[in-house]
py3Dmol code that shows the C-alpha trace and the ligand (Angstrom):
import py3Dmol

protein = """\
ATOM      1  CA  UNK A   1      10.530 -20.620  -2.374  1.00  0.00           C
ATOM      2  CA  UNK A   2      10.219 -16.885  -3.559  1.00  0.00           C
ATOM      3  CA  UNK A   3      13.425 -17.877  -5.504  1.00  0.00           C
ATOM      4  CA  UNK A   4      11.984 -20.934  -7.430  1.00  0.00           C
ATOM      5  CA  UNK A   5       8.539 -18.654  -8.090  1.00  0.00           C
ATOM      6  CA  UNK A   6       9.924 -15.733  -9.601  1.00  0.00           C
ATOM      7  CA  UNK A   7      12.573 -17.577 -11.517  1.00  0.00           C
ATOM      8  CA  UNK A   8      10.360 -19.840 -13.162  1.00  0.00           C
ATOM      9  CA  UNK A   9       8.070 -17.382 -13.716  1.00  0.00           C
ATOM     10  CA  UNK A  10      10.722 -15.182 -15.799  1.00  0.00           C
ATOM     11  CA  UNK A  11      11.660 -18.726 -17.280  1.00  0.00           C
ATOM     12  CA  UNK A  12      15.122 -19.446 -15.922  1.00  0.00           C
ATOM     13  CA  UNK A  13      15.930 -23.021 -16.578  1.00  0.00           C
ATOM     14  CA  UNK A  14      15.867 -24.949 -13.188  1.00  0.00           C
ATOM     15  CA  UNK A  15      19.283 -26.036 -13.033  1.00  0.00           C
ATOM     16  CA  UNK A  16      20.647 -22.287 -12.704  1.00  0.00           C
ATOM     17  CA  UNK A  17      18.335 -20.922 -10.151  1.00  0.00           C
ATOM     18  CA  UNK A  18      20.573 -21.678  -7.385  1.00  0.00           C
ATOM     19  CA  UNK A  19      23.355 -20.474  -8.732  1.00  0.00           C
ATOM     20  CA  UNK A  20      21.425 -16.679  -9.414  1.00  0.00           C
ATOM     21  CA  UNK A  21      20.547 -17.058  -5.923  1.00  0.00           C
ATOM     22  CA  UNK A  22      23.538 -16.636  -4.365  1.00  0.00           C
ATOM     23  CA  UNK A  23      24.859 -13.814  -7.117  1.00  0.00           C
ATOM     24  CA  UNK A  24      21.861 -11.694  -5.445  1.00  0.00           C
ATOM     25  CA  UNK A  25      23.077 -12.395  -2.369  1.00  0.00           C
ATOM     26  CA  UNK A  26      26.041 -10.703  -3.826  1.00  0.00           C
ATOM     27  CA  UNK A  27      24.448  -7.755  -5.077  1.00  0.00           C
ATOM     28  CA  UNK A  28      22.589  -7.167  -1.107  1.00  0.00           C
ATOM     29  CA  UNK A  29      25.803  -6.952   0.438  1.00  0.00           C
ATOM     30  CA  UNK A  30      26.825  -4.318  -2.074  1.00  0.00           C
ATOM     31  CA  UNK A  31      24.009  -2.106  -2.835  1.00  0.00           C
ATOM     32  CA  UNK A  32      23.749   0.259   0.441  1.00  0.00           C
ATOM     33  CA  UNK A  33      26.161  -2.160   2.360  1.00  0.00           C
ATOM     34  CA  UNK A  34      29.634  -1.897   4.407  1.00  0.00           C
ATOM     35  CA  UNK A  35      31.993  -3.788   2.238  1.00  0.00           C
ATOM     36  CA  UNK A  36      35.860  -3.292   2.075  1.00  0.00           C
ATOM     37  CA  UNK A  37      37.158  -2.632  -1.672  1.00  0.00           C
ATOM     38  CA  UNK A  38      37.876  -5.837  -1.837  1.00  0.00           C
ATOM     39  CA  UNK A  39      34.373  -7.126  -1.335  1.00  0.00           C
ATOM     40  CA  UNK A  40      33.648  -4.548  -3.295  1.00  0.00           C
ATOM     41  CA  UNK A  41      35.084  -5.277  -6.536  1.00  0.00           C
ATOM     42  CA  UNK A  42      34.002  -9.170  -6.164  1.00  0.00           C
ATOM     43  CA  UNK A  43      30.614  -8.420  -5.496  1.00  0.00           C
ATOM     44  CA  UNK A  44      30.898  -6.134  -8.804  1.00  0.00           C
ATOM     45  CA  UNK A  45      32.102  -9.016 -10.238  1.00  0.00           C
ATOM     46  CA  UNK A  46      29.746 -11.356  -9.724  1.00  0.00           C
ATOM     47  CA  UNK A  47      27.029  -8.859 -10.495  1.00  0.00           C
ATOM     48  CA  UNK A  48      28.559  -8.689 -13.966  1.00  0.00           C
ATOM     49  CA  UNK A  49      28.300 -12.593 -14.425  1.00  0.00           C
ATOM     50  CA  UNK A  50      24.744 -11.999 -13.800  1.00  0.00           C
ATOM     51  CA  UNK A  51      24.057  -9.422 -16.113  1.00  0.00           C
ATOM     52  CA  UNK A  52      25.593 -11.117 -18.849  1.00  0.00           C
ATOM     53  CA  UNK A  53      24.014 -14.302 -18.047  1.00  0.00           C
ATOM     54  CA  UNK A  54      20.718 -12.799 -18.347  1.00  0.00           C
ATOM     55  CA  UNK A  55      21.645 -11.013 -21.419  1.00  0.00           C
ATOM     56  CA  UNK A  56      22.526 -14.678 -23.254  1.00  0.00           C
ATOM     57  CA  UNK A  57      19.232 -15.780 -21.557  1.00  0.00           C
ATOM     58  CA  UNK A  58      17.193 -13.046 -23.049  1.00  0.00           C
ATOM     59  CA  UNK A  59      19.131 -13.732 -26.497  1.00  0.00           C
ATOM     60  CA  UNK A  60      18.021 -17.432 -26.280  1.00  0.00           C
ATOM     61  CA  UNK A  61      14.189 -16.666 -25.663  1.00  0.00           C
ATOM     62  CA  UNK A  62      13.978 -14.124 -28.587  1.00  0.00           C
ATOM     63  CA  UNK A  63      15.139 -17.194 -30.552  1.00  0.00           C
ATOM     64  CA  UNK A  64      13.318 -19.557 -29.212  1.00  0.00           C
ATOM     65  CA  UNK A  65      10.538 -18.035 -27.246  1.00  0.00           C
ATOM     66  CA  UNK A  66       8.763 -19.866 -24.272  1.00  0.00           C
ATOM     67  CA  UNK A  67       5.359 -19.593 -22.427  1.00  0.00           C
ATOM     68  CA  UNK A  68       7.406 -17.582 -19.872  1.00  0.00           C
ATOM     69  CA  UNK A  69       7.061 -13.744 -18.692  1.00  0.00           C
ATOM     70  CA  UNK A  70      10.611 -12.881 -20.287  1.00  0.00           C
ATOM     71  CA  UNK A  71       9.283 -14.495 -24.121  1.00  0.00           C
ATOM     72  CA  UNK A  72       5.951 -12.238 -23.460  1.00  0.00           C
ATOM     73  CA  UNK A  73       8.407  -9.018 -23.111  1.00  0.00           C
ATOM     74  CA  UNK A  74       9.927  -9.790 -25.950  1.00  0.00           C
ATOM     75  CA  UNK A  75       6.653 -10.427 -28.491  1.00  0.00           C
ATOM     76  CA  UNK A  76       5.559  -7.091 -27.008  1.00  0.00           C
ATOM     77  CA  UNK A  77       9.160  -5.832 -28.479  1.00  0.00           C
ATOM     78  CA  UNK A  78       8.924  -7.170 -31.512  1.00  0.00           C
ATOM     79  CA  UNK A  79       5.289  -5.269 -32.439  1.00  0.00           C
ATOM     80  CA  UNK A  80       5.642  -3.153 -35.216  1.00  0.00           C
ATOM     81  CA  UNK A  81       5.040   0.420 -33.038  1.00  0.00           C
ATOM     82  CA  UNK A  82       6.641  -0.806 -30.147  1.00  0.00           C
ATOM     83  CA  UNK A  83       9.109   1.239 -27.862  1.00  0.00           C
ATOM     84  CA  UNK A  84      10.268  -1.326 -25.795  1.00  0.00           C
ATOM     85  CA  UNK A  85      13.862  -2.499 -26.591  1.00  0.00           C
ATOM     86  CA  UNK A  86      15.825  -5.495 -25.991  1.00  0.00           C
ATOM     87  CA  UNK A  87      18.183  -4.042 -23.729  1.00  0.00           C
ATOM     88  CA  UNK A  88      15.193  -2.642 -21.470  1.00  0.00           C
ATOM     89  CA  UNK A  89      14.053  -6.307 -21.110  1.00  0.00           C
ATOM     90  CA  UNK A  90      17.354  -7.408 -19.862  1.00  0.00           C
ATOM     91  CA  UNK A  91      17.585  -4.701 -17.329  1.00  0.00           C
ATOM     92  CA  UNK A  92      13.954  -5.544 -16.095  1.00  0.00           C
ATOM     93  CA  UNK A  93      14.748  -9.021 -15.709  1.00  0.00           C
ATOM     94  CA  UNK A  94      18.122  -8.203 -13.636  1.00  0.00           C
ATOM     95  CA  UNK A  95      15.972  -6.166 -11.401  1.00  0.00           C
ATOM     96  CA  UNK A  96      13.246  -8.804 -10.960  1.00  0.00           C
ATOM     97  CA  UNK A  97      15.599 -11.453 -10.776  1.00  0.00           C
ATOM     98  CA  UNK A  98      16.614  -9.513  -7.658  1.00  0.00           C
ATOM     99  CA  UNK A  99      13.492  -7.959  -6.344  1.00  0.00           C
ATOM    100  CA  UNK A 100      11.432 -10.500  -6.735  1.00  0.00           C
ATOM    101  CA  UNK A 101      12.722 -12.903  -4.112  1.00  0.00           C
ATOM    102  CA  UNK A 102      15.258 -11.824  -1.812  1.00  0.00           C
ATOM    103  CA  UNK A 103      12.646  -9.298  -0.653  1.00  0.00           C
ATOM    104  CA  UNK A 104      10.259 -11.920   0.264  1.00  0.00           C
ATOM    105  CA  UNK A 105      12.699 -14.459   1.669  1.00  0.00           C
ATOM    106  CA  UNK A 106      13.739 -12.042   4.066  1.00  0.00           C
ATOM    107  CA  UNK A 107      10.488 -11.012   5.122  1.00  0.00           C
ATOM    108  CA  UNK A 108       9.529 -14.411   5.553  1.00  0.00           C
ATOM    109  CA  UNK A 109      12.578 -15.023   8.071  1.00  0.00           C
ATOM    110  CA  UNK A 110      11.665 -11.611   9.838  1.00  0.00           C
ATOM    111  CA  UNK A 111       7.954 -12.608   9.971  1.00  0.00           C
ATOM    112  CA  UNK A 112       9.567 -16.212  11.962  1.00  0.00           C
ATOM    113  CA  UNK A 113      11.760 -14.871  14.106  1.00  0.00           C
ATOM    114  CA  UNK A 114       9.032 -12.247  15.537  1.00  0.00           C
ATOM    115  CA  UNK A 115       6.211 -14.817  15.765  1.00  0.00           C
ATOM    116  CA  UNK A 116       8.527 -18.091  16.912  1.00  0.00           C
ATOM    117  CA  UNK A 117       9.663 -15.704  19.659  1.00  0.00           C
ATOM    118  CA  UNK A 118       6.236 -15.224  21.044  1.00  0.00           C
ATOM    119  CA  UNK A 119       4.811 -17.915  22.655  1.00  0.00           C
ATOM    120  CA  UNK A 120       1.416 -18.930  21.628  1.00  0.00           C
ATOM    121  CA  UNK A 121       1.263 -17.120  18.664  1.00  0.00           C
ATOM    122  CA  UNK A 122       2.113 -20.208  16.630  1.00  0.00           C
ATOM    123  CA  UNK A 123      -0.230 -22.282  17.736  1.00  0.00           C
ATOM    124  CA  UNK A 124      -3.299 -19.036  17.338  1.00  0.00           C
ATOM    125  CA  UNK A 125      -2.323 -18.902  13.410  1.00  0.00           C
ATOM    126  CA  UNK A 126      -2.620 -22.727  12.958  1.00  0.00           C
ATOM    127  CA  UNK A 127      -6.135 -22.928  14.615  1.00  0.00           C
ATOM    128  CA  UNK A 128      -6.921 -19.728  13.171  1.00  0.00           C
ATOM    129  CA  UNK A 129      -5.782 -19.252   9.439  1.00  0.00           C
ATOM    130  CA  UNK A 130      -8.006 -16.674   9.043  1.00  0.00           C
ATOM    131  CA  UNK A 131      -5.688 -14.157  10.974  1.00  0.00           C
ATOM    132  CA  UNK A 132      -3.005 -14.832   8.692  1.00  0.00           C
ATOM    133  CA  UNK A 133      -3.656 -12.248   6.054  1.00  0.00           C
ATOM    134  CA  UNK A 134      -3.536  -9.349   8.901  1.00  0.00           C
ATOM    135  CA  UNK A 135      -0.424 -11.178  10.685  1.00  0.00           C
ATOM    136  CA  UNK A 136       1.672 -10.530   7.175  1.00  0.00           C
ATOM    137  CA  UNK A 137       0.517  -6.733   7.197  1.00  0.00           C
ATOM    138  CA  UNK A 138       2.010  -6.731  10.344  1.00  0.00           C
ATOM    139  CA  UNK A 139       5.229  -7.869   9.806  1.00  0.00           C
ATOM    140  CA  UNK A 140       5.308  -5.798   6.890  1.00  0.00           C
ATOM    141  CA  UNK A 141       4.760  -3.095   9.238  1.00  0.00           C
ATOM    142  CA  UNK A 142       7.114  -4.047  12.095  1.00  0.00           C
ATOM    143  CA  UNK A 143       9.903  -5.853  10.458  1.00  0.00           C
ATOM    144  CA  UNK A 144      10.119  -5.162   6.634  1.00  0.00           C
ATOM    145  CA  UNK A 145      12.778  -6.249   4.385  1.00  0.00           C
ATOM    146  CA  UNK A 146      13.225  -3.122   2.928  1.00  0.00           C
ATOM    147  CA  UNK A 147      13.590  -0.934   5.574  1.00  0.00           C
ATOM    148  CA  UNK A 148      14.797   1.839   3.475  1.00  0.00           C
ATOM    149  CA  UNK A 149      14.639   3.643  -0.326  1.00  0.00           C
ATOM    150  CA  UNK A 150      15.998   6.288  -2.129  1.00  0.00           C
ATOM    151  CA  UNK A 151      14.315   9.560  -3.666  1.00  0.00           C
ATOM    152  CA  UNK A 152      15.244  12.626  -5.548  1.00  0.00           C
ATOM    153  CA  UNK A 153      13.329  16.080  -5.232  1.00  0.00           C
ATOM    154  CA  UNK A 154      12.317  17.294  -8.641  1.00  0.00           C
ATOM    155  CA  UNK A 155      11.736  20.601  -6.936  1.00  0.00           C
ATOM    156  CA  UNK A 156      12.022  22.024  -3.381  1.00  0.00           C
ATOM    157  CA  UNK A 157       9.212  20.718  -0.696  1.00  0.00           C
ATOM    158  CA  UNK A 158       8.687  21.577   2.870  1.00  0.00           C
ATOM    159  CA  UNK A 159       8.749  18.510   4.906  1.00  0.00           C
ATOM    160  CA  UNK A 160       7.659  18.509   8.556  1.00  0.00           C
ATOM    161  CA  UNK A 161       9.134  22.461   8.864  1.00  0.00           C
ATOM    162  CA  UNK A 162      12.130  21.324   7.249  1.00  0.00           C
ATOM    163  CA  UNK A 163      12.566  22.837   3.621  1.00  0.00           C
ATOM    164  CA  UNK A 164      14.305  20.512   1.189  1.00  0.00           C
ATOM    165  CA  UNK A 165      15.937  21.580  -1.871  1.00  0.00           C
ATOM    166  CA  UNK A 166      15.357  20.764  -5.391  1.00  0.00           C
ATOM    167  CA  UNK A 167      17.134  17.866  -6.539  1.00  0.00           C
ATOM    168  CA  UNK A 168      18.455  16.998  -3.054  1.00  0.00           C
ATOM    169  CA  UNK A 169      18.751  12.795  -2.470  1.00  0.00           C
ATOM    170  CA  UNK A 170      17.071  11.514   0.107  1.00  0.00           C
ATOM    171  CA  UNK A 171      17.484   8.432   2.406  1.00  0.00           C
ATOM    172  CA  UNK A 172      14.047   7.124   3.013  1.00  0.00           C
ATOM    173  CA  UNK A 173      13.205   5.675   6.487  1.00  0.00           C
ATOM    174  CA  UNK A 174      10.305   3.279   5.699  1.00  0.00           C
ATOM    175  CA  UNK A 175      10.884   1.115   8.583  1.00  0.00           C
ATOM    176  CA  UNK A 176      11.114   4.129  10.708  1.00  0.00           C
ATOM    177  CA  UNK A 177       7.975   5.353   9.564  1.00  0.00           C
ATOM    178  CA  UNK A 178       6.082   2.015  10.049  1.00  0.00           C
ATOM    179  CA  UNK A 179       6.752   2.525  13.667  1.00  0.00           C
ATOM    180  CA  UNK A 180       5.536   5.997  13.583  1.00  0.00           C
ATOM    181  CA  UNK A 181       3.743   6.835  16.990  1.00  0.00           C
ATOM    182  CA  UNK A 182       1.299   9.126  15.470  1.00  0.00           C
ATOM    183  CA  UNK A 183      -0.010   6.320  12.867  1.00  0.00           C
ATOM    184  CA  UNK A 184       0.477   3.310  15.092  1.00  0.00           C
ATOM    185  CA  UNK A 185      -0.690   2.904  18.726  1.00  0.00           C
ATOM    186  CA  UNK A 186       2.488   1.175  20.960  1.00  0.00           C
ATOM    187  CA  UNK A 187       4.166   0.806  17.565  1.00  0.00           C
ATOM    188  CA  UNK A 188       6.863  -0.748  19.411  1.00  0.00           C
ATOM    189  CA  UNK A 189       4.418  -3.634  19.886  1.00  0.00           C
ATOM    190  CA  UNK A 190       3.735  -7.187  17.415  1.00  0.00           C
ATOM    191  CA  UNK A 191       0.057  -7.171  16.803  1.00  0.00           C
ATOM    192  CA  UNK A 192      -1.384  -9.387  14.874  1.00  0.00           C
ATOM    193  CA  UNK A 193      -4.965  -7.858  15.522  1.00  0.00           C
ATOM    194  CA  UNK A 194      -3.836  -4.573  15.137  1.00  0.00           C
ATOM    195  CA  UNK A 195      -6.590  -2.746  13.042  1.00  0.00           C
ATOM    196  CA  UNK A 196      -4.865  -0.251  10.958  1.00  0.00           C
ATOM    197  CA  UNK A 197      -1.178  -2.728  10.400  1.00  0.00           C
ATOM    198  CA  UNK A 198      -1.578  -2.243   6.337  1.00  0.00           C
ATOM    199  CA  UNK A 199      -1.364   1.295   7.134  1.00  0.00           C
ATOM    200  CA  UNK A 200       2.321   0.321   6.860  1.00  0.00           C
ATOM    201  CA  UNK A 201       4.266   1.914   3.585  1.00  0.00           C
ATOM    202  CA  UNK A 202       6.601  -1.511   2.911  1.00  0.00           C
ATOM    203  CA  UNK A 203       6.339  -1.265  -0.028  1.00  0.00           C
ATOM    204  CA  UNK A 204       6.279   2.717  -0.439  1.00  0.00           C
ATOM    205  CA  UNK A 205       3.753   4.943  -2.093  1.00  0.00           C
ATOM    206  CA  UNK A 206       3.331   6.598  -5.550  1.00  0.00           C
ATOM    207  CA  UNK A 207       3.987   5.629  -9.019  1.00  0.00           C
ATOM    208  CA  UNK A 208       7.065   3.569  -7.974  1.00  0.00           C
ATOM    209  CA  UNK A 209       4.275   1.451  -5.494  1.00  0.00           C
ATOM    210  CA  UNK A 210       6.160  -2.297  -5.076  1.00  0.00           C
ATOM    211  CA  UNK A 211       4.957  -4.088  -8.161  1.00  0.00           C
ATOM    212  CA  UNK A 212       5.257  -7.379  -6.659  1.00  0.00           C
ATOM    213  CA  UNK A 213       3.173  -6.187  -3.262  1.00  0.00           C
ATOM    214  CA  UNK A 214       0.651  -8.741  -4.041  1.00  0.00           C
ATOM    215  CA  UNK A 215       3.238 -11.597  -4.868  1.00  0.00           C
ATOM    216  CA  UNK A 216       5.021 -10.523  -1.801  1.00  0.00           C
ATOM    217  CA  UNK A 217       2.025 -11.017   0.265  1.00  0.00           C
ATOM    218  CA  UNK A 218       0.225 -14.190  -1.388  1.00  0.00           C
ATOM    219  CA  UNK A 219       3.821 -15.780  -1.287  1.00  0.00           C
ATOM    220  CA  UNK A 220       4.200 -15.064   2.548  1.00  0.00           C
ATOM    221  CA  UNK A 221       0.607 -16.099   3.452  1.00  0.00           C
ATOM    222  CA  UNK A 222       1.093 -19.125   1.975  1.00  0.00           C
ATOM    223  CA  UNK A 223       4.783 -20.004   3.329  1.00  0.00           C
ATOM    224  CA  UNK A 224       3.338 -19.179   7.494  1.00  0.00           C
ATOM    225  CA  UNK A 225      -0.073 -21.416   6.370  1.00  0.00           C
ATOM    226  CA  UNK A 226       1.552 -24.116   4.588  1.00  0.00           C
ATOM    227  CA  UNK A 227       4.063 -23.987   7.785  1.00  0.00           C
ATOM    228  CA  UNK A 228       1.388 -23.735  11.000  1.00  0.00           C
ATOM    229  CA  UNK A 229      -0.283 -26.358   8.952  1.00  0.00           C
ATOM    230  CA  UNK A 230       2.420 -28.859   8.283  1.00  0.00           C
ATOM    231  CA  UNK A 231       5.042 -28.149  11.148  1.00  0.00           C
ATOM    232  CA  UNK A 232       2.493 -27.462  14.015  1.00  0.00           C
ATOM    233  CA  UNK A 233       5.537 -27.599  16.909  1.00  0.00           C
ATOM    234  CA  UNK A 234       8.128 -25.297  14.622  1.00  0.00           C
ATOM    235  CA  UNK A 235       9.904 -23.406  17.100  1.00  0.00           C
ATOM    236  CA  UNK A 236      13.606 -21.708  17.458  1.00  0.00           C
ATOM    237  CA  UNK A 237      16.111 -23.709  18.279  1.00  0.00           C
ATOM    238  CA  UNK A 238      17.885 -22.585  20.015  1.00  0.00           C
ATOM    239  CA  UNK A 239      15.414 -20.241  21.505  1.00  0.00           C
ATOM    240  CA  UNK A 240      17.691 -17.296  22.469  1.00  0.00           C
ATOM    241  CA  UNK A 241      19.852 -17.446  19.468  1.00  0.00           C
ATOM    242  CA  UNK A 242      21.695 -14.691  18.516  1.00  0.00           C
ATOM    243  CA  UNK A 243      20.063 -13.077  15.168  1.00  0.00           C
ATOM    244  CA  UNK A 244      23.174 -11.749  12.672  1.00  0.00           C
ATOM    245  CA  UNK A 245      21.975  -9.815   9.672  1.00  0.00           C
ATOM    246  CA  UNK A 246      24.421  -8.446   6.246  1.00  0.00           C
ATOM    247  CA  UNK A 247      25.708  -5.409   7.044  1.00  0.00           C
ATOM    248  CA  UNK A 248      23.246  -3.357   4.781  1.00  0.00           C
ATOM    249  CA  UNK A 249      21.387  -0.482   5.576  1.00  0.00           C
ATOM    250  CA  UNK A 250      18.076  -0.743   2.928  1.00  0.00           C
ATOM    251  CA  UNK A 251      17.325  -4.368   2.931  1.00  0.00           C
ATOM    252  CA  UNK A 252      16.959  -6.560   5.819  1.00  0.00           C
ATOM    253  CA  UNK A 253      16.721  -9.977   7.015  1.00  0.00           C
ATOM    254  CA  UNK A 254      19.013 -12.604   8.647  1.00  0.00           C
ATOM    255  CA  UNK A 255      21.588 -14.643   7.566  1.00  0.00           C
ATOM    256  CA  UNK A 256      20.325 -17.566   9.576  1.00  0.00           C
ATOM    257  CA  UNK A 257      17.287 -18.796  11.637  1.00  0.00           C
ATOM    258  CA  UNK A 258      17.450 -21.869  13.277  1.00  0.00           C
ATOM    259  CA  UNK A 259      14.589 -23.758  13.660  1.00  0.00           C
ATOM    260  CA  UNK A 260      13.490 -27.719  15.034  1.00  0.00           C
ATOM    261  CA  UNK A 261      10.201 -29.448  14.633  1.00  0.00           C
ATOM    262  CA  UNK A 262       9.280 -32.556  15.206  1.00  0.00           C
ATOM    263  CA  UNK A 263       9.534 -35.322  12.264  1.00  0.00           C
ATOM    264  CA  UNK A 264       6.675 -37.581  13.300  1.00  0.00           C
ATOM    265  CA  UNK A 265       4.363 -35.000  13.936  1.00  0.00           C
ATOM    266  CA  UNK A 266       5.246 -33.167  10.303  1.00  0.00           C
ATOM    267  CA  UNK A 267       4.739 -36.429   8.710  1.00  0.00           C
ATOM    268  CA  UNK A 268       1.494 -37.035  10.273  1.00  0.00           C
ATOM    269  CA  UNK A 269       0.293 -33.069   9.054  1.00  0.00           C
ATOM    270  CA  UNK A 270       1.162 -33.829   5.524  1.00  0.00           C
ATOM    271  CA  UNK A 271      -0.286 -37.243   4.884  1.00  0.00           C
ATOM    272  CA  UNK A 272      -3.417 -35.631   6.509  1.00  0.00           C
TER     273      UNK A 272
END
"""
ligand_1 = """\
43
HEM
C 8.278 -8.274 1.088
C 8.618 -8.136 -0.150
C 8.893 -6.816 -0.826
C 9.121 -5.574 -0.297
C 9.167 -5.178 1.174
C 9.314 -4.678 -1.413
C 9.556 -3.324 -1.290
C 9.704 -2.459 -2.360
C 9.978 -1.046 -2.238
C 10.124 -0.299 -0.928
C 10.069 -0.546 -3.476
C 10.414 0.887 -3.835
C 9.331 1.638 -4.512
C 9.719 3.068 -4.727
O 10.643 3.388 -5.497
O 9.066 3.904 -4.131
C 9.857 -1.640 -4.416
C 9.889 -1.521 -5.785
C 9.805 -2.577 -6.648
N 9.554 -3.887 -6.327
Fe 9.289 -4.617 -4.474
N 9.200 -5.382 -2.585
C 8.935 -6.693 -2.270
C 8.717 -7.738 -3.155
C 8.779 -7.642 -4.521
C 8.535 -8.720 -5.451
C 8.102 -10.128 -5.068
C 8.738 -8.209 -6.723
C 8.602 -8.876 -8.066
C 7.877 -9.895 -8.347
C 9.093 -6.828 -6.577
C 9.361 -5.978 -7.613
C 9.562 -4.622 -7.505
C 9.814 -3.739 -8.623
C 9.917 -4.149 -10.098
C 9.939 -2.460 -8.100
C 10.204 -1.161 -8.868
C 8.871 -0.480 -9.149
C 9.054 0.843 -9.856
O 10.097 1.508 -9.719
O 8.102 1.260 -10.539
N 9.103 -6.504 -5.245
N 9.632 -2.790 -3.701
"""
view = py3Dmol.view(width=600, height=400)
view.addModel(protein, "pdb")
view.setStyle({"model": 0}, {"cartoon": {"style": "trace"}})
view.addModel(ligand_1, "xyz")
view.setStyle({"model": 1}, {"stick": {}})
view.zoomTo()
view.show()
């Protein structure tokens, strides 16, 4: 679903949005992940067919522009004192054709897995929608997608007695920090009701701030209201299954979730 939004947002035809999909999928394993060469160099690969896809794609549009977000880039280009260039549209696109959904889809699984595993909790959110927009806060807070970022000092800072020097790269821990003990009471625990759960910094902090936050979280308010509503008895199945995730140390989320519902009663929710 965060796929199909994004996509046709950007104004990829429908017929290749599959088939970007699984090219991002691609680029996860690689960016921050523990590949062999060999994975390596096909994951490379396959990020290049993307990239040059998306460069034809943007060539298309500034022929034949669209009522699409990547046609609206492009008129902004073409204004006599603009500094936007072609090439910076392309790159923007990659990124959002990236960002923009695998983020989500994993929270979305995350959110699941922590909330299927917890007995009552799906049936509170379906009588109770109106706890929904906290419940995504907190599983931005307590299993993010994006558990981790990187950061360069422009010049030398003391952090927590520790002095780091100018132009030093730093490993972010934002997942660690959403469970920070001095910030979150029993951080440890899933609270839906937890007062202070956008405290959380998912989506980090400064002038680099997630620009799809609010995306992000209408998407995933939607997906668990649209899903309490419509498959009231979703649960895991099997309910101790084992959770595998890509071997990737910045974005999370797993490969599978299992999950069984009953057919009658999901047909009866969505001719209501
Ligand atoms: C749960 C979903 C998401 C999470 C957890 C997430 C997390 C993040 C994080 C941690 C950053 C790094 C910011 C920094 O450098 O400090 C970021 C940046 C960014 N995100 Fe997201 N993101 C999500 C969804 C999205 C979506 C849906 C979009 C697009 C529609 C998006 C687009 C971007 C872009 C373009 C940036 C770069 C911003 C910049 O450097 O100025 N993200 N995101």
């Amino acid at each position: 679903m965060p796929a199909q939004t994004i996509l046709r947002m950007v104004g990829i035809p429908e017929e290749d949005i599959e088939a970007i999909k699984k090219w991002c999928y691609d680029r996860l394993k690689v960016s921050f992940g523990c590949q062999t060469p060999e994975e390596q160099m096909f994951a490379v690969d396959r990020m290049t067919q993307l990239f040059g896809y998306l460069e034809n794609f943007v060539e298309e549009r500034a022929k034949e522009p669209r009522d699409d977000y990547t046609s609206g880039l492009l008129r902004i280009a073409a204004e006599e004192d603009s500094d936007l260039k072609v090439e910076e549209i392309v790159s923007m696109i990659y990124s959002l054709s990236f960002a923009g959904h695998e983020t989500t889809t994993n929270l979305i699984a995350n959110g699941l897995r922590q909330i299927l595993s917890r007995p009552g909790l799906w049936k509170l959110l379906r009588e109770d929608p109106s706890l929904l927009e906290n419940t995504v806060e907190e599983m931005l807070r307590f299993d993010s997608s994006v558990i981790a970022w990187r950061r360069m000092t422009k010049k030398t800072v003391e952090i927590a007695g520790v002095e780091v020097p100018e132009g030093a790269r730093i490993f972010l821990l934002l997942g660690s920090a959403n469970h920070d003990e001095s910030v979150f009471e029993g951080p440890e625990k899933f609270d839906i009701h937890r007062e202070n759960a956008n405290k959380h910094i998912a989506f980090s902090h400064g002038i680099h701030f997630c620009l799809g936050a609010p995306l992000a979280r209408l998407e995933t308010r939607i997906a668990l209201e649209l899903l309490t509503r419509r498959l009231p008895d979703l649960r895991l199945a099997p309910a101790d299954q084992r959770f595998e995730f890509a071997a990737n140390a910045q974005f999370r989320g797993p490969t599978k979730l299992w999950a069984d519902w009953s057919p009658t009663r999901a047909k009866a929710e969505a001719i209501r």
